[in-house]
TORMARTI-919325 format. One record per residue (C-alpha): residue number from 0; residue in three letters; x, y, z. Coordinates in steps of 0.02 Angstrom, whole numbers, plus 50000, padded with zeros to 5 digits. Layout:
<sites>
[NUM; "Ala"; [X; Y; Z]],
...
</sites>
This chain:
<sites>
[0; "Unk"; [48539; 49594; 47612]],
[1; "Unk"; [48429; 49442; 47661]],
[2; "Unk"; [48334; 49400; 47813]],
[3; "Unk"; [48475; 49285; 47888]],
[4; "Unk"; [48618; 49416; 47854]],
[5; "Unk"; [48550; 49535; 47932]],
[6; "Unk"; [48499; 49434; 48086]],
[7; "Unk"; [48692; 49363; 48100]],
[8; "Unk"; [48738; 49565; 48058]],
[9; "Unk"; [48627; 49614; 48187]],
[10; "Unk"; [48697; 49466; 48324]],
[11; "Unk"; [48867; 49514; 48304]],
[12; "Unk"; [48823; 49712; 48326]],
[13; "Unk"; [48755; 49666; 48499]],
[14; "Unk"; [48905; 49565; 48530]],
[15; "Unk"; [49024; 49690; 48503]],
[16; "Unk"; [48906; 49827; 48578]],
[17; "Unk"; [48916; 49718; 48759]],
[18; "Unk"; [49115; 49690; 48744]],
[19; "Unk"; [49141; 49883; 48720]],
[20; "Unk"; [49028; 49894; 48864]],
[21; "Unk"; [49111; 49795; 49007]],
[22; "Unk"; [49218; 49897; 49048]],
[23; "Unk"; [49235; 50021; 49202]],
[24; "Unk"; [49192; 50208; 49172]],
[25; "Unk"; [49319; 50301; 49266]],
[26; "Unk"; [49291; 50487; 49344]],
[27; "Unk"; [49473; 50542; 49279]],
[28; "Unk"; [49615; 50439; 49252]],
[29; "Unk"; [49731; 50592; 49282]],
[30; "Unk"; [49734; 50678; 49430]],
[31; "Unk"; [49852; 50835; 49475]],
[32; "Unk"; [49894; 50874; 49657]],
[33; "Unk"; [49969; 51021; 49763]],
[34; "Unk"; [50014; 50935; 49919]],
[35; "Unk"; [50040; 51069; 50066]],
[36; "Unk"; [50222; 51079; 50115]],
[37; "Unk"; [50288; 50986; 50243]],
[38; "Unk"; [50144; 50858; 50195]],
[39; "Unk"; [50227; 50671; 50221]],
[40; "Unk"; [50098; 50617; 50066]],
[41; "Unk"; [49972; 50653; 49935]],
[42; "Unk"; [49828; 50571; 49897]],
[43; "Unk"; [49725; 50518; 49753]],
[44; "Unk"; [49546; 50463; 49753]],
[45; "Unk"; [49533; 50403; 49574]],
[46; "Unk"; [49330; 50344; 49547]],
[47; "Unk"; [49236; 50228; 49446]],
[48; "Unk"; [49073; 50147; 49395]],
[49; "Unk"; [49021; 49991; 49337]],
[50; "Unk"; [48894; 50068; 49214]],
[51; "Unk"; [48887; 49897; 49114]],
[52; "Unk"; [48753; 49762; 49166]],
[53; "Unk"; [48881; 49653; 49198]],
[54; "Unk"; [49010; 49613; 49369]],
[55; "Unk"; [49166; 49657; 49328]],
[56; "Unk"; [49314; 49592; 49412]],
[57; "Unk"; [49462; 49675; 49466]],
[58; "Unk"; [49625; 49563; 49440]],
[59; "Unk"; [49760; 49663; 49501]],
[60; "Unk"; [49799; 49844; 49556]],
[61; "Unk"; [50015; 49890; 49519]],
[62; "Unk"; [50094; 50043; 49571]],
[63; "Unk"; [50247; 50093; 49478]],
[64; "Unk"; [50351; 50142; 49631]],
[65; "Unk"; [50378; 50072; 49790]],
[66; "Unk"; [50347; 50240; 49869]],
[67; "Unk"; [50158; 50234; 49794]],
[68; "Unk"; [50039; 50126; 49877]],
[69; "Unk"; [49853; 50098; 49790]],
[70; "Unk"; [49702; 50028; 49892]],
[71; "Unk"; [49554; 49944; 49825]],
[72; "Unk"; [49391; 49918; 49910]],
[73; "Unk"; [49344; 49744; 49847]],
[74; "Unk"; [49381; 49656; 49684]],
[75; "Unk"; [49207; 49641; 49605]],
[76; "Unk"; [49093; 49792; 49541]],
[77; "Unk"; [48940; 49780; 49523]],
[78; "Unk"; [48805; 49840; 49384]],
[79; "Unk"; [48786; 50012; 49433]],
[80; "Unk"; [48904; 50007; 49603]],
[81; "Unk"; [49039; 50156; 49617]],
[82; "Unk"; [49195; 50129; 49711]],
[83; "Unk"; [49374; 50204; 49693]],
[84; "Unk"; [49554; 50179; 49706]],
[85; "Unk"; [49659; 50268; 49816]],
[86; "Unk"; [49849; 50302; 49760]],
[87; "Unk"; [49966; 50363; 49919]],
[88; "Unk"; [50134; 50439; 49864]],
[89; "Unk"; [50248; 50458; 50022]],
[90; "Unk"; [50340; 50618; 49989]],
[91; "Unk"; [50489; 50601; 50080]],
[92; "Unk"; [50639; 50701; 50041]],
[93; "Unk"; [50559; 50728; 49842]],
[94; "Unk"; [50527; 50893; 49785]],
[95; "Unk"; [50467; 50960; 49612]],
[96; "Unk"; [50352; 50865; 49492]],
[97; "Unk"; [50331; 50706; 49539]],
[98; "Unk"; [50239; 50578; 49404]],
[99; "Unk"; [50175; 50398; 49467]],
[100; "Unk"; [50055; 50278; 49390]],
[101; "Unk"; [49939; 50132; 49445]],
[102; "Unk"; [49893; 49992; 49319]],
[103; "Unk"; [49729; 49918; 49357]],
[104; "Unk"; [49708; 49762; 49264]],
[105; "Unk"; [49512; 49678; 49270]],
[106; "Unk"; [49422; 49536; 49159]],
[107; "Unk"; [49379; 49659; 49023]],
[108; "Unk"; [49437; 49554; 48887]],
[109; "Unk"; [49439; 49739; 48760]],
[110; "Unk"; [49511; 49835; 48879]],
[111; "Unk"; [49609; 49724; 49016]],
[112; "Unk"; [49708; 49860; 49078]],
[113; "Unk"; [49673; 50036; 49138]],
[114; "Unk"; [49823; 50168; 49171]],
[115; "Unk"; [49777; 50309; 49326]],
[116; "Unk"; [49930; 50428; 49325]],
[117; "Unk"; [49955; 50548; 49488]],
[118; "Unk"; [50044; 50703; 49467]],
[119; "Unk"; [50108; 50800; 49643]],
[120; "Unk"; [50203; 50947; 49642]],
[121; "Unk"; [50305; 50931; 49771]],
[122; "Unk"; [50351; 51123; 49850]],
[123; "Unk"; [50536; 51145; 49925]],
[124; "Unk"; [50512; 51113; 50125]],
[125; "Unk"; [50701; 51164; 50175]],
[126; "Unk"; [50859; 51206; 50049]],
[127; "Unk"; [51022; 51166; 50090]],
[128; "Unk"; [51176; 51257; 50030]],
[129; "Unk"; [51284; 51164; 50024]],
[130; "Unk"; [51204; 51014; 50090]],
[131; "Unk"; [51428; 50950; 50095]],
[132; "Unk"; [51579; 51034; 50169]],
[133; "Unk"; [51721; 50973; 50189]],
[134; "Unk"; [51915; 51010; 50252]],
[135; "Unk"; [52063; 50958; 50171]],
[136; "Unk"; [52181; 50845; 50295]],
[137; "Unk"; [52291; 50969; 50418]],
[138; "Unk"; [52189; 51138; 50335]],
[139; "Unk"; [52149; 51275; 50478]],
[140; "Unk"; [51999; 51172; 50565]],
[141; "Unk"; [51888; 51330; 50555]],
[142; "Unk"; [51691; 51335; 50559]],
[143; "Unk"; [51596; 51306; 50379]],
[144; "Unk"; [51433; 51369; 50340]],
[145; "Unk"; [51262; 51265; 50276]],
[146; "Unk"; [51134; 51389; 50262]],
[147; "Unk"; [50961; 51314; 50256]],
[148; "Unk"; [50811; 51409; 50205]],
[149; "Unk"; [50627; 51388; 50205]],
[150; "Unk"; [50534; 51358; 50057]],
[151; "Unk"; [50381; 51453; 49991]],
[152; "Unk"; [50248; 51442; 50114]],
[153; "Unk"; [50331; 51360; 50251]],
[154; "Unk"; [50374; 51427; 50415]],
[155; "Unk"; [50513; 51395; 50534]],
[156; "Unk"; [50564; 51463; 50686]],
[157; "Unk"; [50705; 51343; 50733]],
[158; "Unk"; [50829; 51212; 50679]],
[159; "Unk"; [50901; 51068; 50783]],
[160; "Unk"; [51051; 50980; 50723]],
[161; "Unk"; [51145; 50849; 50793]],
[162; "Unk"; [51308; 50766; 50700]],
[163; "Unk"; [51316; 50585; 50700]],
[164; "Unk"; [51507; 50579; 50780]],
[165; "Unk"; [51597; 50708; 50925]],
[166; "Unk"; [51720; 50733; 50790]],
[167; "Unk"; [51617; 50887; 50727]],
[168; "Unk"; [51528; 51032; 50807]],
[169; "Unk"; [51363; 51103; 50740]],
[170; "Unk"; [51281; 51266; 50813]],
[171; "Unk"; [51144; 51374; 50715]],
[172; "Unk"; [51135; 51556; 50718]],
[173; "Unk"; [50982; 51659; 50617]],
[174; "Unk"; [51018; 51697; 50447]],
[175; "Unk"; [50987; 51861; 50337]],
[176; "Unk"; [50810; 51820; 50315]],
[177; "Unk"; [50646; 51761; 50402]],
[178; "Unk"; [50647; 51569; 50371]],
[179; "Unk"; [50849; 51578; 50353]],
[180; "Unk"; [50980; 51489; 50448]],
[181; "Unk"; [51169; 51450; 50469]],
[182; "Unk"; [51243; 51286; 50527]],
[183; "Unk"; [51405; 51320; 50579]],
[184; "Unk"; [51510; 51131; 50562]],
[185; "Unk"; [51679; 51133; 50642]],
[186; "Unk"; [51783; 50984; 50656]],
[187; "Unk"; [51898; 50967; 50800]],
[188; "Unk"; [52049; 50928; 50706]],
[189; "Unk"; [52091; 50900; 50527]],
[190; "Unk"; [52258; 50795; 50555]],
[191; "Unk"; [52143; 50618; 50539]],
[192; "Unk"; [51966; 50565; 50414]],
[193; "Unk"; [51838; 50576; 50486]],
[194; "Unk"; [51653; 50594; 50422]],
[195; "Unk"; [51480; 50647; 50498]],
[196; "Unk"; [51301; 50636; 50447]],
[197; "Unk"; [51229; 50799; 50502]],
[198; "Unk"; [51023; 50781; 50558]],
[199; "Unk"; [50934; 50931; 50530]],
[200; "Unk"; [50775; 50956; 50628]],
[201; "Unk"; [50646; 51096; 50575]],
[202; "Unk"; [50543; 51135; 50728]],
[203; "Unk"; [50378; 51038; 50771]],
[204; "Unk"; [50253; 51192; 50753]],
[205; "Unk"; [50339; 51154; 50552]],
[206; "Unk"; [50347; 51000; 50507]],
[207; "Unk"; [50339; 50882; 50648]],
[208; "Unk"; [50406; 50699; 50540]],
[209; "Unk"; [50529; 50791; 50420]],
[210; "Unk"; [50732; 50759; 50442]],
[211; "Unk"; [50845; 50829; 50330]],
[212; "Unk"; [51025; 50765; 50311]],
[213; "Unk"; [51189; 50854; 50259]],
[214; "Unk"; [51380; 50794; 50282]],
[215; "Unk"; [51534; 50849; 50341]],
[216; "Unk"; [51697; 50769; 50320]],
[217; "Unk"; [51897; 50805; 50345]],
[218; "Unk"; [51982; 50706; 50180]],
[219; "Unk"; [52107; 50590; 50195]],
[220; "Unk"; [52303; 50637; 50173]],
[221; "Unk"; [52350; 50628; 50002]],
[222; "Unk"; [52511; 50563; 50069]],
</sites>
């Protein structure tokens, strides 16, 4: 190989050396949580440095729910500055493995785009069984049973629960267990339809922002 080769060889090397460079190094791009129950989020703190010699730029930070927010300190890095992203998932009523992702997109013309995944297990707060009763039209208006029960690790001493019309009845009584209750739902007659959303309260000391919802409803005549 002659002289001038290898100096265009040796050009293009660096070239390609300071593309794969500019990029940002990331901390993990996966991160698993265990939120506490009863927690109304979980958090992420995904980290990166700018270990390139060059600003980089972030574009655009996406989050691929609406129930996942993702905040970003400021939009340029620095050579050698570390920052981080913070992904919020709002728990709400979801329970189980729950799998969300944030694309970070920056100037980086060999990578452009950078996929942080959050993983929360979710634990059971309350179950409901059912979490629907129902009468058929003119059936015995007697009292049906929801019992609710705590999940693993969670503690409640009481229930409130308050039915959306006067057309039903609620009253909770303990149930077999520590953590266990029965809602008793009685309509007041079954002769008309009628439908209620039934708001289930744990106690404050519990959970103090988590509602759970059941129904209750008397069907219409099939006449």
């Amino acid at each position: 190989m002659n002289l001038p080769t290898k100096a265009l060889v040796s050009v293009l090397f660096l070239g390609l050396s300071t593309v794969a460079q500019a990029q940002l190094t990331w901390e993990k791009t996966e991160l698993n949580l265990e939120p506490p129950p009863g927690a109304d989020s979980a958090v992420a703190n995904f980290k990166y440095e700018n270990k390139t010699d060059k600003t980089i730029n972030i574009k655009a930070v996406r989050t691929s729910c609406g129930c996942t927010t993702a905040a970003l300190q400021k939009n340029d890095v620095a050579p050698g500055e570390k920052g981080e992203i913070v992904a919020t998932l709002k728990t709400g009523d979801r329970t189980g493995m729950q799998v969300k992702t944030v694309t970070v997109e920056t100037d980086d013309p060999k990578e452009p785009q950078t996929i942080l995944t959050l993983k929360a297990n979710i634990a059971q707060f309350l179950e409901l069984q059912p979490a629907f009763v129902f009468w058929t039209a003119n059936e015995d208006p007697k009292p049906k049973t929801i019992v609710a029960k705590a999940g693993k690790g969670v503690t409640i001493k009481s229930l409130e629960v308050t039915s959306s019309t006067p057309d039903f009845t609620t009253k909770v009584e303990p149930g077999a267990t520590a953590g266990e209750f029965k809602i008793l739902v009685q309509p007041k007659e079954t002769a008309h339809q009628s439908t209620a959303n039934l708001v289930i309260k744990p106690d404050k000391a519990a959970g103090e922002n988590k509602v759970f919802n059941a129904s209750a409803r008397v069907m219409p005549s099939s006449s």
